[in-house]
matplotlib code that plots the C-alpha trace (Angstrom):
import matplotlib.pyplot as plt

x = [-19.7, -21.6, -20.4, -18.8, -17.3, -14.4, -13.7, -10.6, -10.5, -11.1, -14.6, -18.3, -21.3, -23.1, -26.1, -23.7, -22.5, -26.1, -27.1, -23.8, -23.5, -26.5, -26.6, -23.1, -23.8, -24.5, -21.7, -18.6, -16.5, -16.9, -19.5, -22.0, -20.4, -17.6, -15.5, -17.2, -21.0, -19.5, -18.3, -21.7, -22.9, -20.5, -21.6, -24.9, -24.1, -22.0, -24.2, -24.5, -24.6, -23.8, -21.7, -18.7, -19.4, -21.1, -18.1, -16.3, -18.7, -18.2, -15.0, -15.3, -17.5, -14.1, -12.4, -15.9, -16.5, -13.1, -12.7, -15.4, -12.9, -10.1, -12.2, -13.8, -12.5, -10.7, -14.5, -13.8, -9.6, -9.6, -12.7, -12.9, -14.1, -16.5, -14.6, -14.2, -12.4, -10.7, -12.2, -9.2, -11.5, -14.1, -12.5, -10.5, -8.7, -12.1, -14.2, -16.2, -17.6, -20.3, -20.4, -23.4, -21.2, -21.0, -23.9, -21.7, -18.0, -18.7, -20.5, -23.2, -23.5, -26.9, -27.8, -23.7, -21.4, -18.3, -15.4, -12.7, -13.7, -14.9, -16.3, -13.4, -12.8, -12.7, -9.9, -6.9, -5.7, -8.3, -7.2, -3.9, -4.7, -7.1, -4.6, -1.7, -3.8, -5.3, -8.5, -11.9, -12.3, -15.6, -14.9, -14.2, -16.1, -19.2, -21.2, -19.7, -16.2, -16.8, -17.6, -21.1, -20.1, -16.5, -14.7, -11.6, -10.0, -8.3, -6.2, -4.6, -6.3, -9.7, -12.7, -13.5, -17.3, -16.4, -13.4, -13.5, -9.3, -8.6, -5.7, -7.1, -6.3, -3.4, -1.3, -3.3, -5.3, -8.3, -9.4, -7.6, -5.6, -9.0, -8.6, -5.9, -8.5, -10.6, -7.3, -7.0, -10.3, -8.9, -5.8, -7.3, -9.7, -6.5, -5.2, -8.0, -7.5, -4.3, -4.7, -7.6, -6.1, -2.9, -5.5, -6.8, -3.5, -2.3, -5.4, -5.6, -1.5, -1.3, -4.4, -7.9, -6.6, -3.3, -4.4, -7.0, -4.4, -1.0, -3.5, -5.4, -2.1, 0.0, -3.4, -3.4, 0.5, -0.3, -3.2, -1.1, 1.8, -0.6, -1.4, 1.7, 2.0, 4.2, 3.2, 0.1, 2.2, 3.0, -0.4, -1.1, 1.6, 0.3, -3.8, -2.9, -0.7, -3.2, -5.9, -3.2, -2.7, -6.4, -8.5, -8.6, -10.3, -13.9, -13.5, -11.0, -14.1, -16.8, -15.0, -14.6, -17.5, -19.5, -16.8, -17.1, -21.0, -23.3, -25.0, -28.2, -27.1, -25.0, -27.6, -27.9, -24.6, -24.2, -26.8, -25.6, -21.9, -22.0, -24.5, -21.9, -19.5, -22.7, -22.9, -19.2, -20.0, -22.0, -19.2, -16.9, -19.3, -19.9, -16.2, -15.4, -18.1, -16.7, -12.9, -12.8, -9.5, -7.8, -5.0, -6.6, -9.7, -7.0, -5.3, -8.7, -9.6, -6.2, -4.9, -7.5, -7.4, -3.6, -5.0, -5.8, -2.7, -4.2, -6.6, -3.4, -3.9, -8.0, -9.8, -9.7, -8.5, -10.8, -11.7, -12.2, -9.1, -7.2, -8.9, -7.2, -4.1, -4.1, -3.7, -5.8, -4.7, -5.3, -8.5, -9.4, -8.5, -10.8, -13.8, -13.6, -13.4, -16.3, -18.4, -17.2, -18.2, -21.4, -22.1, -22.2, -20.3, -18.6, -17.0, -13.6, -15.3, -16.7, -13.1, -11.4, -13.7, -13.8, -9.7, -9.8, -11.7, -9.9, -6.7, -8.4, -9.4, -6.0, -4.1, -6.6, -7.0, -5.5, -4.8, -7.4, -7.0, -10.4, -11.7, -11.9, -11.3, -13.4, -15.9, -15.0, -15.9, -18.9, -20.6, -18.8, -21.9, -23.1, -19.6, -19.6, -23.4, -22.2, -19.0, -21.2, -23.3, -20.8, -19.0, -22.3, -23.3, -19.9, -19.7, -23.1, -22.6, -19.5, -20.4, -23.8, -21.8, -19.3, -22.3, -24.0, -21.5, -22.3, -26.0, -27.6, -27.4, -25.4, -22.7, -22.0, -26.0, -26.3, -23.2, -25.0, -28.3, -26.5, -24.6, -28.3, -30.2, -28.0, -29.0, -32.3, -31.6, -29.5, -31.9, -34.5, -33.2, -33.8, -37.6, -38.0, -35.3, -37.4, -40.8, -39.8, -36.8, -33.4, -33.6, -36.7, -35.4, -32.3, -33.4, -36.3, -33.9, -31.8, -34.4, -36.1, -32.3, -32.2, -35.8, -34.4, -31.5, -33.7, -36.1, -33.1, -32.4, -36.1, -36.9, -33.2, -31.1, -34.2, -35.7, -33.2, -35.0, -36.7, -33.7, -31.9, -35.4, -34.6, -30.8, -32.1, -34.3, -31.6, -28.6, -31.1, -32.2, -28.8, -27.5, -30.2, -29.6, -25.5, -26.6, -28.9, -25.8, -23.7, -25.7, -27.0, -23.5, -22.6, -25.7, -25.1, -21.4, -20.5, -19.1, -15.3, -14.9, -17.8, -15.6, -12.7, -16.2, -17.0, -14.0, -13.5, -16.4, -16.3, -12.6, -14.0, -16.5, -13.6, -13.2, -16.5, -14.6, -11.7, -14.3, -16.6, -14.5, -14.2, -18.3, -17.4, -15.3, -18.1, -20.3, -18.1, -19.2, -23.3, -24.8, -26.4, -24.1, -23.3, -26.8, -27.6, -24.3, -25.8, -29.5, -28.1, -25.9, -28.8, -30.9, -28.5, -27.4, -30.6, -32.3, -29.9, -30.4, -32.7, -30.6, -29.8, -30.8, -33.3, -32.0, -34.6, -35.8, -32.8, -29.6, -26.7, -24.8, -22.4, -20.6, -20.1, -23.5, -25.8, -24.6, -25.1, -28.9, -30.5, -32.6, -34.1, -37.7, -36.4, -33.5, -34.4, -35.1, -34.3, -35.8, -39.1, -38.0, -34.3, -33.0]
y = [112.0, 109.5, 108.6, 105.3, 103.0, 100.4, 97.4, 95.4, 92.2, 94.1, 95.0, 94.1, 96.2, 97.4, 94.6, 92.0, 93.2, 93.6, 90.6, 88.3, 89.7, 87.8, 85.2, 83.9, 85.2, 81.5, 80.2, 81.4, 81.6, 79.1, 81.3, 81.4, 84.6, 86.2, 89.5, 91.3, 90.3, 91.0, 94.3, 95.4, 94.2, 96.8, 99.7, 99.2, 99.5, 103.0, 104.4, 102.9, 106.4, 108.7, 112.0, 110.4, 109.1, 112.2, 114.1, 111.6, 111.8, 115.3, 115.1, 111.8, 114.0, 116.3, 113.2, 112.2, 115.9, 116.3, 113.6, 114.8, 117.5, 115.9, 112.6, 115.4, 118.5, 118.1, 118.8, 122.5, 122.9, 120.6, 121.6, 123.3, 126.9, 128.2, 129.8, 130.6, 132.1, 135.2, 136.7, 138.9, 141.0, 141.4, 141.5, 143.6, 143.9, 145.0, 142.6, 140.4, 136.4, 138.0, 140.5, 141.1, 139.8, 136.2, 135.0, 135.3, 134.6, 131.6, 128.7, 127.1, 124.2, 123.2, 126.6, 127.4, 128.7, 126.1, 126.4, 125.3, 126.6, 129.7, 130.4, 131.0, 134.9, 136.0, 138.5, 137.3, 141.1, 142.3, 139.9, 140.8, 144.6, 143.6, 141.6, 144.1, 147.2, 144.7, 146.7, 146.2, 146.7, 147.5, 147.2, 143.4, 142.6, 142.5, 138.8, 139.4, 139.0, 135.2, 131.8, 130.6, 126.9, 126.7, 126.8, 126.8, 125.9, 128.0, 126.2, 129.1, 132.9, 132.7, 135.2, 133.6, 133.6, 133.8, 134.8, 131.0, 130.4, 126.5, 124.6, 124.8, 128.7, 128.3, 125.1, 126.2, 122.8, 123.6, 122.1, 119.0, 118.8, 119.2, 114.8, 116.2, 117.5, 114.4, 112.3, 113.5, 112.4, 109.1, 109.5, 110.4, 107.1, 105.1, 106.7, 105.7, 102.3, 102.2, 104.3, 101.9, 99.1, 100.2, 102.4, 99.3, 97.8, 100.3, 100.9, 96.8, 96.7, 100.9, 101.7, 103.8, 107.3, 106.8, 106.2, 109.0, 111.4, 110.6, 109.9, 113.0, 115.5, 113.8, 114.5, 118.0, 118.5, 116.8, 118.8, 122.2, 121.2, 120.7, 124.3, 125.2, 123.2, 124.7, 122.3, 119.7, 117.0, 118.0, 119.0, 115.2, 113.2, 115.1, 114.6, 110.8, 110.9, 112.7, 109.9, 107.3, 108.8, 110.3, 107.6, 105.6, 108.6, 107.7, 104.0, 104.3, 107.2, 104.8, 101.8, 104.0, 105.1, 102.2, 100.4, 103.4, 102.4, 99.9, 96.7, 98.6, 101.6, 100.8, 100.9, 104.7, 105.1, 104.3, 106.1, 109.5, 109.4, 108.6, 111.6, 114.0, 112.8, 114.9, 117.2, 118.1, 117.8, 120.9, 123.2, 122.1, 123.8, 126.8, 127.1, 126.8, 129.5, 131.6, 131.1, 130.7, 130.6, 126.9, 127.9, 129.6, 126.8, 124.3, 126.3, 127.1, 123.3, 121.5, 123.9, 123.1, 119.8, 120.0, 119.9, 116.3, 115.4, 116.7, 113.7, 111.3, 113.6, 113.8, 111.1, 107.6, 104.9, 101.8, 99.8, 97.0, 97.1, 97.8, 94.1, 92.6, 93.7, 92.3, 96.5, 95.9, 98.7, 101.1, 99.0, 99.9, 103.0, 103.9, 102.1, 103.7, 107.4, 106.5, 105.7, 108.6, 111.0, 109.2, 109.6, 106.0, 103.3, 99.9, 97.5, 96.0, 92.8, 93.2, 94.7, 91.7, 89.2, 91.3, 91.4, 87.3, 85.8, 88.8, 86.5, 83.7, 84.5, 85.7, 82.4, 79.8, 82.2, 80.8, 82.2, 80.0, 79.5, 81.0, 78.9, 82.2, 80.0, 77.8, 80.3, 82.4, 78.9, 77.8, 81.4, 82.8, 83.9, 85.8, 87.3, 88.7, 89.9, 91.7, 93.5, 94.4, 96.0, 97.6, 99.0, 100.3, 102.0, 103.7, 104.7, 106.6, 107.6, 109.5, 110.4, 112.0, 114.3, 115.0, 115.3, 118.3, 121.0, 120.8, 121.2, 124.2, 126.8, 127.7, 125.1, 125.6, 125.5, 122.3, 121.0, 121.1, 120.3, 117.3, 116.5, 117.5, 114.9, 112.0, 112.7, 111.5, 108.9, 107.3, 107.4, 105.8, 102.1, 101.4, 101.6, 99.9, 97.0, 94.7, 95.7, 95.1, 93.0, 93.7, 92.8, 94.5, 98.1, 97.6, 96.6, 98.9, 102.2, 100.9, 101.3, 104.3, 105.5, 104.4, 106.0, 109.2, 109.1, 108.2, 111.1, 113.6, 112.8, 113.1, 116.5, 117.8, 120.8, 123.3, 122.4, 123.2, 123.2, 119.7, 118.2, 119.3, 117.9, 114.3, 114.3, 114.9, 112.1, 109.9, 110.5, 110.1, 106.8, 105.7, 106.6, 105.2, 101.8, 102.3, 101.8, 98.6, 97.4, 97.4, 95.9, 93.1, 92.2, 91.8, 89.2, 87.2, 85.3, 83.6, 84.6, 83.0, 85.0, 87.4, 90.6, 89.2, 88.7, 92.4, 93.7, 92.0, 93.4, 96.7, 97.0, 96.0, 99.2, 101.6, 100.3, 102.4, 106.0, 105.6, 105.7, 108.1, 111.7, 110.3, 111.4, 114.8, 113.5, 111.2, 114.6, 116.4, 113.3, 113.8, 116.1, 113.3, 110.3, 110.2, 110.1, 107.3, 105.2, 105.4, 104.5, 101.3, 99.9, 100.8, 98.5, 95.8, 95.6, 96.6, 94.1, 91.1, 91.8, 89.7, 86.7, 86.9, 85.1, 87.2, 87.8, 89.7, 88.0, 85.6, 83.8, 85.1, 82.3, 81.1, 78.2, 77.5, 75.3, 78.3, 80.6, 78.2, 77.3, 80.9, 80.8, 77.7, 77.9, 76.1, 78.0, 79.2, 82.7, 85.1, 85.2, 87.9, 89.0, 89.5, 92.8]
z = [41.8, 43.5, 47.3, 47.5, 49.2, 47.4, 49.6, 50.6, 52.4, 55.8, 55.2, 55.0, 54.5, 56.8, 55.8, 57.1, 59.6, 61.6, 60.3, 60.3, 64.3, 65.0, 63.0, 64.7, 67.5, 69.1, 67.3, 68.0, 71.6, 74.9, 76.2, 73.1, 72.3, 70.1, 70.2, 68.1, 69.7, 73.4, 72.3, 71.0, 73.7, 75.6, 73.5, 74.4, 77.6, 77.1, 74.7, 70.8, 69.6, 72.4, 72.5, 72.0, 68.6, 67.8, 68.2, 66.3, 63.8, 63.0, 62.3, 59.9, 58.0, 57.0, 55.1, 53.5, 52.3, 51.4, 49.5, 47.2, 46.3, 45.6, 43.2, 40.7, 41.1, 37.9, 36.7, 37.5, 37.0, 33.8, 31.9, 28.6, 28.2, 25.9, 23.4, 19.7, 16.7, 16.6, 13.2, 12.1, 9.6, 12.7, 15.8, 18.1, 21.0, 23.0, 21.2, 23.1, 23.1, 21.1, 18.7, 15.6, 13.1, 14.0, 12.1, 9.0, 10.0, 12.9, 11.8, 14.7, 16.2, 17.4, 20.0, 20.3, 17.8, 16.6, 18.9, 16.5, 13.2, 11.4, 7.7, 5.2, 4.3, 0.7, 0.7, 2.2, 1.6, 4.0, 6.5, 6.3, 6.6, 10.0, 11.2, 10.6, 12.2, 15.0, 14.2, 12.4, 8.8, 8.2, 4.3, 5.3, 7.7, 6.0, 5.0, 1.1, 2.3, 3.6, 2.1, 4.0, 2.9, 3.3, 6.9, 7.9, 11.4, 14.2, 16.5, 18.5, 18.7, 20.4, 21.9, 25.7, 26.9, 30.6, 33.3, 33.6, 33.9, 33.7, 32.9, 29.1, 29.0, 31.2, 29.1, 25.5, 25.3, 22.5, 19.6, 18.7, 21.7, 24.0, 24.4, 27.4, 29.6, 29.3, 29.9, 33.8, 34.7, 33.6, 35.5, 38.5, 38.3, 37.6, 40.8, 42.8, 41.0, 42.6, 45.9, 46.9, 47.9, 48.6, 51.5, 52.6, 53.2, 55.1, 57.2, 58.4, 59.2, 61.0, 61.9, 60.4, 62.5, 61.5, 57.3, 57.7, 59.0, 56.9, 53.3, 54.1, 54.7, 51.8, 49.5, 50.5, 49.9, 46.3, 45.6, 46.9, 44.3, 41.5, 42.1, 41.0, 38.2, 35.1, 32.8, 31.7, 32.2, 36.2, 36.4, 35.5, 37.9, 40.4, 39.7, 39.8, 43.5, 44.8, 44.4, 45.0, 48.4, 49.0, 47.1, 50.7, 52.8, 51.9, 52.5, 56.2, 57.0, 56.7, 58.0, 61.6, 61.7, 61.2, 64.0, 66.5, 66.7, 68.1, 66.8, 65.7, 65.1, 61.9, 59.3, 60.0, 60.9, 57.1, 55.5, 57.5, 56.9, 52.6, 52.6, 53.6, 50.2, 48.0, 50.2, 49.8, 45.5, 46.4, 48.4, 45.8, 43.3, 45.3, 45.9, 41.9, 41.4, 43.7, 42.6, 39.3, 38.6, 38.8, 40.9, 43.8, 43.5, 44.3, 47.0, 48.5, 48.8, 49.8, 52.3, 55.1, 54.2, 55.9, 59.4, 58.6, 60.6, 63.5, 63.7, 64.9, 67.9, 68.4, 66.4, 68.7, 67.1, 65.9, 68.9, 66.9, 65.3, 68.4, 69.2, 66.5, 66.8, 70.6, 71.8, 75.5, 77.4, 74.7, 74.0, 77.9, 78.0, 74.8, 76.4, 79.5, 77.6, 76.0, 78.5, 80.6, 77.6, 77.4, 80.5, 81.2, 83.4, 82.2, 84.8, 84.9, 84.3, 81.3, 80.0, 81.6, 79.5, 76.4, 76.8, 77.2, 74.8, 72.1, 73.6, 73.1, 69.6, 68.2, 69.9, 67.6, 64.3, 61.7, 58.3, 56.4, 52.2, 50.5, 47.6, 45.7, 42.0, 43.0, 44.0, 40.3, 38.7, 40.4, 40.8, 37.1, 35.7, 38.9, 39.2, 35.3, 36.2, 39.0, 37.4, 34.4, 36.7, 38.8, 35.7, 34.1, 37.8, 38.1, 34.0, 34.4, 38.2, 37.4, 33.6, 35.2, 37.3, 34.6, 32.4, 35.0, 33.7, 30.1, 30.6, 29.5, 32.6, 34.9, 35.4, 39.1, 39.9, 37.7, 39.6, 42.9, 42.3, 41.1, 44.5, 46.1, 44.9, 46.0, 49.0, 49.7, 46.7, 49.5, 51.9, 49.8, 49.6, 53.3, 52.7, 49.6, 49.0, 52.2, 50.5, 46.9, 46.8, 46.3, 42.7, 41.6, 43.2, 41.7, 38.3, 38.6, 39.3, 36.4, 34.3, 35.3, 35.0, 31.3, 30.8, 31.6, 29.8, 26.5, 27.3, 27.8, 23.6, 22.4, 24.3, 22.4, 24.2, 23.0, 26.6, 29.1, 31.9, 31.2, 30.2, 33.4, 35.1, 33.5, 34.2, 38.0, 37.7, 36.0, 38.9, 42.0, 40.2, 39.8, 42.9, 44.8, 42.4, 43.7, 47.2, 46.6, 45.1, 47.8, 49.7, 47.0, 46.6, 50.1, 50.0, 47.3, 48.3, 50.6, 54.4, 53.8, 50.0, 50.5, 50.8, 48.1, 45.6, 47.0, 46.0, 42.7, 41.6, 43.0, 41.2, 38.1, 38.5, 38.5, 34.7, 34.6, 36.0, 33.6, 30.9, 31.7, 31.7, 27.5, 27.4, 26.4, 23.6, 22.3, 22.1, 20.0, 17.4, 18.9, 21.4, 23.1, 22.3, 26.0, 27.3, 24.9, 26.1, 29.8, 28.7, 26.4, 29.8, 32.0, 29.9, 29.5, 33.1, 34.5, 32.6, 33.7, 37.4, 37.4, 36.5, 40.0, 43.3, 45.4, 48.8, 50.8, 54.4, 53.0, 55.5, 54.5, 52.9, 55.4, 52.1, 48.6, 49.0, 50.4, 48.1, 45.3, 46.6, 47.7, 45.0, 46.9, 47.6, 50.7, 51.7, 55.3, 55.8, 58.0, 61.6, 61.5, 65.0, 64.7, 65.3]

ax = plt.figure().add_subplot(projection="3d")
ax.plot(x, y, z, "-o")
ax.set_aspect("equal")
plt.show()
């Protein structure tokens, strides 16, 4: 699954913040400064990105990495194995997935044999005899004995491909019950529905440590009981808690880190921590390759993921958060340990004026009432533009990954190569959205998304290896459109609703996960329906990106009227020189 990050009214992206920072710089505070532009100007002093974040930034990258398990490793526990009918006439106990028979007694299905159904057998006597005797009957299992154009279906009794052991051998879901293991992808997006701002809550009123280490230990504990589960329907409560409770690690990770770092250092603050979400889609591969079984995958993933707890005791709290809840000697202390592990000095002074203008700041803040219907009604056709898109980037984000598994090849390689190239997809937006635009790279990715998608159904499942060559193609494009997007977003409302707008829209993605574990279903109807669903969104949405303002070398709109006027010849841009 693509790495993301779900907003709540605490947040900005990382484009605002560097640019916001300086823009108000001038603005704000008696002294031409605020709290926030004083304490970058402190970390500059004690190192932006010294050993003291690095520290902290290796142990940021646990939640990020861990997270990736627990958002799709129902890929792995909850997917269907390759199976088929048990031919009474034919097989026996030592039988295997394929035997020299099958060309007459299991009908195919494209390059694979039908799962669910086999050819009708002409002798109900013989079947009873091979059924009886558990043994072959050569007399009957010959191609006379069955009915090439009539079949028949099995619901229960099947020959397995692989040692593959998921919850579909464990809680018998084949056939027409297989709609179950599609369902808990669907709850587990409803719980990150739920979990994500419920995470955000908790993170602005106790703390980013304190979420990252209670979410992160109760996640584990869910995912440990789920391990255990004695039925589907426990296997499913506890796939949705655990993404209620561990939905909030990715977004709490990001926030610190971005926080623990200085003004001009959060750009590649950014890019470094979301890599590290792929990077655990690939050890959760390798993990599910090398346990195989769903129980011990579980147990192998969750139980480390216990010593989250520990980070109430070793990760530093938020500085700026510390700020805002009015916490100065802890604020103090924390500056001064940084700077000591950086190797660096700061002066009481500099503590004593960050400490009162925070003072100053928290005495005149006042709750203020955002015009967020009258920003829905004046900016209602940019708003629908930008859920459409953010549903269509999560649908195919997620369904890609989903998708990965079903590909001819080996699964688990598929799986990774998939996580793999997200990476420099990533990476790639901070080179091309100033030179292009933030509208032509995002409409452009769409499309060369959709391109792939289309190409996928006209080369057919006879070319593996170009097919898995285009689905490549398809997930870097889309995940380096995903990361334009957050940032587009950020740009395109204004500073008093900007992160409500962000959040609105970003919700209205997850619409786009709860749908995309249903692909496989639509493919049981069409091999390819799912590829042709991404390509036909891709080129919808893609296409009406550019209904919307460019915001490149642009002022972040500070009101309604800004916002409203960006696509202004004369809206005034950005300072060439500013940092």
């Amino acid at each position: 699954m693509i790495a993301e990050i779900e907003t709540t009214n605490h947040k900005t992206s990382p484009a605002v913040f560097d640019v916001e920072d300086n823009k108000q710089s001038k603005d704000d505070g008696a002294d031409g400064t605020n709290v926030d532009r004083t304490l970058d100007n402190i970390l500059v002093r004690i190192g932006q990105f010294g050993r003291f974040q690095l520290l902290n930034y290796v142990l940021l990258c646990i939640p990020m990495m861990f997270n990736a398990f627990c958002s799709i490793s129902y890929a792995f526990t909850a997917s269907t194995v390759v199976h088929r009918c048990n031919v009474t006439q034919c097989d026996s106990p030592t039988s295997g997935y394929y035997e020299p028979w099958l060309n007459y007694t299991i009908p195919m299905k494209g390059s694979n044999y039908e799962q669910c159904t086999r050819f009708v057998a002409k002798n109900k006597r013989a079947e009873s005899f091979a059924t009886k005797y558990s043994n072959t009957s050569s007399e009957s299992c010959t191609p006379d004995y069955f009915h090439q154009g009539a079949v028949e279906k099995c619901e229960n009794n099947f020959k397995f491909r692989d040692e593959v052991y998921t919850i579909s051998n464990e809680f018998s879901i084949f056939c027409s019950n297989v709609w179950k293991l599609s369902m808990v992808g669907t709850v587990s997006n409803i719980g990150q529905f739920v979990g994500i701002p419920l995470g955000g809550f908790i993170s602005d009123h106790f703390g980013r440590r304190t979420t990252l280490a209670v979410c992160g230990f109760l996640s584990a504990i869910m995912g440990l009981l789920r391990s255990i589960s004695s039925s589907y329907y426990m296997f499913i409560t506890f796939e949705f808690l655990d993404l209620a409770v561990g939905a909030t690690l990715y977004q709490t990770a990001f926030l610190l880190a971005i926080e623990l770092v200085g003004l001009k250092r959060r750009v590649a603050a950014t890019t470094i921590i979301t890599v590290f979400y792929p990077l655990g889609e690939v050890l959760l591969a390798a993990l599910a390759q090398k346990f195989q079984n769903w129980r011990h995958l579980l147990r192998v993933l969750y139980t480390p993921a216990l010593l989250h707890i520990v980070f109430l005791l070793i990760l530093p709290e938020s500085v700026r958060w510390l700020l805002s809840q009015g916490k100065e000697e802890e604020v103090s202390r924390l500056l001064k340990r940084a700077a000591r592990i950086n190797k660096r000095e700061i002066s009481e002074e500099d503590l004593k004026v960050l400490i009162s203008q925070n003072r100053m700041k928290l005495q005149q803040s006042h709750e203020s009432s955002y015009p967020i219907w009258k920003a829905l009604k004046l900016f209602r056709w940019r708003f629908i533009n930008c859920c459409l898109c953010w549903f269509t980037h999560k649908l195919i984000g997620l369904g890609l990954s989903l998708t990965s598994v079903t590909l001819a090849g080996n699964k688990y390689v598929n799986f990774q190569l998939s996580g793999l190239i997200q990476m420099p997809a990533l990476i790639l937006p901070l080179f091309i959205m100033d030179k292009i635009g933030r509208r032509y790279s995002l409409c452009g990715s769409m499309l060369i998304c959709a391109i792939c998608m289309l190409g996928a159904t006209l080369v057919g499942a006879n070319n593996a290896t170009l097919q898995l060559v285009l689905f490549l193609m398809g997930k870097f494009a889309i995940t380096c459109s995903l990361q334009i997007l957050y940032f587009f977003t950020s740009e395109i409302f204004p500073t008093n609703i900007r992160n409500s707008m962000l959040s609105l829209c970003s919700m209205a993605g997850r619409f786009g996960s709860m749908l995309s574990p249903q692909g496989p279903l639509l493919a049981s109807y069409y091999e390819f329906a799912p590829q042709i669903l991404f390509a036909s969104f891709a080129l919808l949405s893609g296409t009406s990106t550019l209904l919307f303002p460019e915001t490149t070398d642009k002022a972040l709109p500070t009101t309604l009227h800004d916002a409203e006027h960006l696509s202004d010849k004369k809206q005034k841009d950005l300072p060439k020189n500013i940092d």
